[in-house]
C-alpha positions as CSV (number, residue, x, y, z in Angstrom):
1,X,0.0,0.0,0.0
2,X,2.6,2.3,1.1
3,X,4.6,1.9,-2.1
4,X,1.8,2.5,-4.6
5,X,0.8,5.5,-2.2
6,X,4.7,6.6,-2.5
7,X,5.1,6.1,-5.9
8,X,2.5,8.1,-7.2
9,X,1.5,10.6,-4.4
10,X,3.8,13.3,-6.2
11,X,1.3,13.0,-9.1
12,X,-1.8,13.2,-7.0
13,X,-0.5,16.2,-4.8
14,X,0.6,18.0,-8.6
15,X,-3.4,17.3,-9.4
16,X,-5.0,18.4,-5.9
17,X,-2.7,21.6,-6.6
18,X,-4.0,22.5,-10.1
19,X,-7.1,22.2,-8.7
20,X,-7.3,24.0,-6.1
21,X,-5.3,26.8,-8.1
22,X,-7.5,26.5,-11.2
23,X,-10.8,26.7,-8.8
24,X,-9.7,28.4,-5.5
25,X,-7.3,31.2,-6.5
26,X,-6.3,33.0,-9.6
27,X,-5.1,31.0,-12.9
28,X,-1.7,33.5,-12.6
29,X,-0.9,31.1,-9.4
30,X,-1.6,28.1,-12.1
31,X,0.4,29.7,-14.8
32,X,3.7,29.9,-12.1
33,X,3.1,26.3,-10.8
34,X,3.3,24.7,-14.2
35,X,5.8,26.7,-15.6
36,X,8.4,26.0,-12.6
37,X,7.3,22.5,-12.2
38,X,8.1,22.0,-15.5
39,X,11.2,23.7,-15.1
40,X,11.9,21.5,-11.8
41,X,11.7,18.0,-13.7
42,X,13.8,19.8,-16.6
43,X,16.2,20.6,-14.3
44,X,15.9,17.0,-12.2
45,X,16.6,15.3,-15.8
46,X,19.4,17.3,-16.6
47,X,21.3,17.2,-12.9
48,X,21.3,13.6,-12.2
49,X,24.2,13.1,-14.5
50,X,26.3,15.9,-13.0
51,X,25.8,14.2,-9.7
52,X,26.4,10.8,-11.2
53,X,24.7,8.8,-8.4
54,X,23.2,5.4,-8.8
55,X,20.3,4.0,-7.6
56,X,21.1,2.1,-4.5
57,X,19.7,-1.1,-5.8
58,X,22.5,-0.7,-9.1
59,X,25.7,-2.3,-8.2
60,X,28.7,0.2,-9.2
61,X,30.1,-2.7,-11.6
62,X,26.9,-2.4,-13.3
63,X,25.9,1.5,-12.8
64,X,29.6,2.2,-14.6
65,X,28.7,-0.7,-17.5
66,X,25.6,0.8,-18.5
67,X,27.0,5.0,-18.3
68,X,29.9,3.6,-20.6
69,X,27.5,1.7,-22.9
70,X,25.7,5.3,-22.9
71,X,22.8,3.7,-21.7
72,X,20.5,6.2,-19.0
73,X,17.1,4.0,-18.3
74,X,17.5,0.3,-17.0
75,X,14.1,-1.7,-17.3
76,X,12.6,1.5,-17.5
77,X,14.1,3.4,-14.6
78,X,16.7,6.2,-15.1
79,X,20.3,4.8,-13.5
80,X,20.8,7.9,-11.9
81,X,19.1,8.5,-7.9
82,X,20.5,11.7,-7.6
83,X,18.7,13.7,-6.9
84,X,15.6,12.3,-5.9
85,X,12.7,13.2,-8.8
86,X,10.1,11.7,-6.3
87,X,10.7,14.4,-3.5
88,X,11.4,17.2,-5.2
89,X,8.1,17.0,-7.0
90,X,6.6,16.1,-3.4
91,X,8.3,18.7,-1.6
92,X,7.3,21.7,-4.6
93,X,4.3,20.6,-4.0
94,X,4.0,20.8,-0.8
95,X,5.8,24.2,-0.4
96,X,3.9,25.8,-3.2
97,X,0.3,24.9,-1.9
98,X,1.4,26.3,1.6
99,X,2.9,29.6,0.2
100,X,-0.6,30.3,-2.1
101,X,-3.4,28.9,0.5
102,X,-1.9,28.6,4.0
103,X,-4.9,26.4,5.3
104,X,-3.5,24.0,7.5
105,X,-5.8,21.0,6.6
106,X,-4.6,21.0,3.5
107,X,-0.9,21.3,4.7
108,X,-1.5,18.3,6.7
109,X,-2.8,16.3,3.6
110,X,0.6,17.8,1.5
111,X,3.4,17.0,4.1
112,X,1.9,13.0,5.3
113,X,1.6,12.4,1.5
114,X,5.2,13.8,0.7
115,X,6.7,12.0,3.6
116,X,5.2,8.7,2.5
117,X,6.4,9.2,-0.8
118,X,9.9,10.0,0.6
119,X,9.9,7.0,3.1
120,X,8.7,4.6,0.1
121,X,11.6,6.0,-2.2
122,X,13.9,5.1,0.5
123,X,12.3,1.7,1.6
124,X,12.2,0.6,-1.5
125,X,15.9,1.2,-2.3
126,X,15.0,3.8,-5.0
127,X,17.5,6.4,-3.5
128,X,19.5,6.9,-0.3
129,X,18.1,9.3,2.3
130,X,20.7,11.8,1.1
131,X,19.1,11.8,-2.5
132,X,16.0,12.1,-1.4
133,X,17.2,14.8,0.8
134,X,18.7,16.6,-2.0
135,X,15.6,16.3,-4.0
136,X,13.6,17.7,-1.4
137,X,15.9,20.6,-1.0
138,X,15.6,21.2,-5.1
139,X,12.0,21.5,-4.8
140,X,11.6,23.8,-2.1
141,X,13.9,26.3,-3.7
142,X,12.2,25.8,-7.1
143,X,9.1,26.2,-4.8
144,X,10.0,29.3,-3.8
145,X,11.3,30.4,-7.1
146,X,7.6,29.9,-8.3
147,X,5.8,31.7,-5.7
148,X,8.3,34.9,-5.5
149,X,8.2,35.0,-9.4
150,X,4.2,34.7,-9.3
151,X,3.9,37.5,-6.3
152,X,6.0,39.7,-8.2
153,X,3.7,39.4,-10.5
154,X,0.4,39.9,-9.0
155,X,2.6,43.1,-7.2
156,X,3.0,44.7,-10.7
157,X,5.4,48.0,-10.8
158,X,4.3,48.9,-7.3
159,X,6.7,52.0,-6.5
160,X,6.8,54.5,-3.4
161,X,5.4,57.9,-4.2
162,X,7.9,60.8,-5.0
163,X,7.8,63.0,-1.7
164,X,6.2,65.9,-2.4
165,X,7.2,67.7,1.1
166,X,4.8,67.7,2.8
167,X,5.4,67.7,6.2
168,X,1.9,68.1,7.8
């Protein structure tokens, strides 16, 4: 149970969020959360060879095989765990959907779901706790990166008033 809930709770929590954003708040909070959770799994993709981690269940004779056979999925999983893609959608999520609604039931929902998902990726010798760590990390800053971007934004060119002297 568990490991289906892991597995694919950072696909549920990416659908509860365009939800609530499409229904419960503006469509500019939509716009931000795709756009920088696309750029998150760009990003994820792109990193995990830099790192050049394998999956703990890869033995190094055979992680090294397949990266000099130029080979990056293995029975259909990518040979790099580094960082983990799991938590950093989890976390994004997470962070994201507390930033734009701050209503703590849904918070709850978000951070039980993401920490199942991060346990599962660990039980399951999908990553080490430092990848998943890592990934979790990556999505809260892209997290962040979404909701300053989509609050500057909403802000426009807010600027102070000239003084005009008065000193009443």
């Amino acid at each position: 149970m568990y490991s289906f809930l892991g597995q694919y709770a950072p696909l549920l929590l990416c659908f509860i969020n365009a939800y609530l954003l499409l229904f419960h708040k503006t469509q500019h909070y939509l716009f931000y959360f795709l756009l920088f959770l696309l750029l998150s799994l760009l990003f994820n993709y792109g990193i995990k060879p830099v790192f050049g981690e394998p999956r703990p269940f890869l033995s190094k004779e055979k992680f090294h095989a397949l990266v000099r056979q130029g080979i990056r999925f293995h029975n259909g999983i990518d040979i790099y765990g580094m960082p983990s893609r799991h938590a950093q959608v989890a976390i994004f999520n997470t962070v994201f959907n507390g930033l734009v609604f701050q209503n703590p039931h849904w918070g709850v929902v978000f951070i039980i779901l993401s920490l199942i998902t991060m346990w599962e990726r660990v039980a399951d010798e999908y990553h080490t706790l430092f990848q998943v760590v890592v990934g979790g990390g990556f999505g809260l800053g892209f997290a962040f990166m979404a909701y300053y971007f989509s609050r500057k934004k909403l802000q426009g060119g807010i600027q102070e008033k000239p003084d005009d002297r008065y000193f009443g």
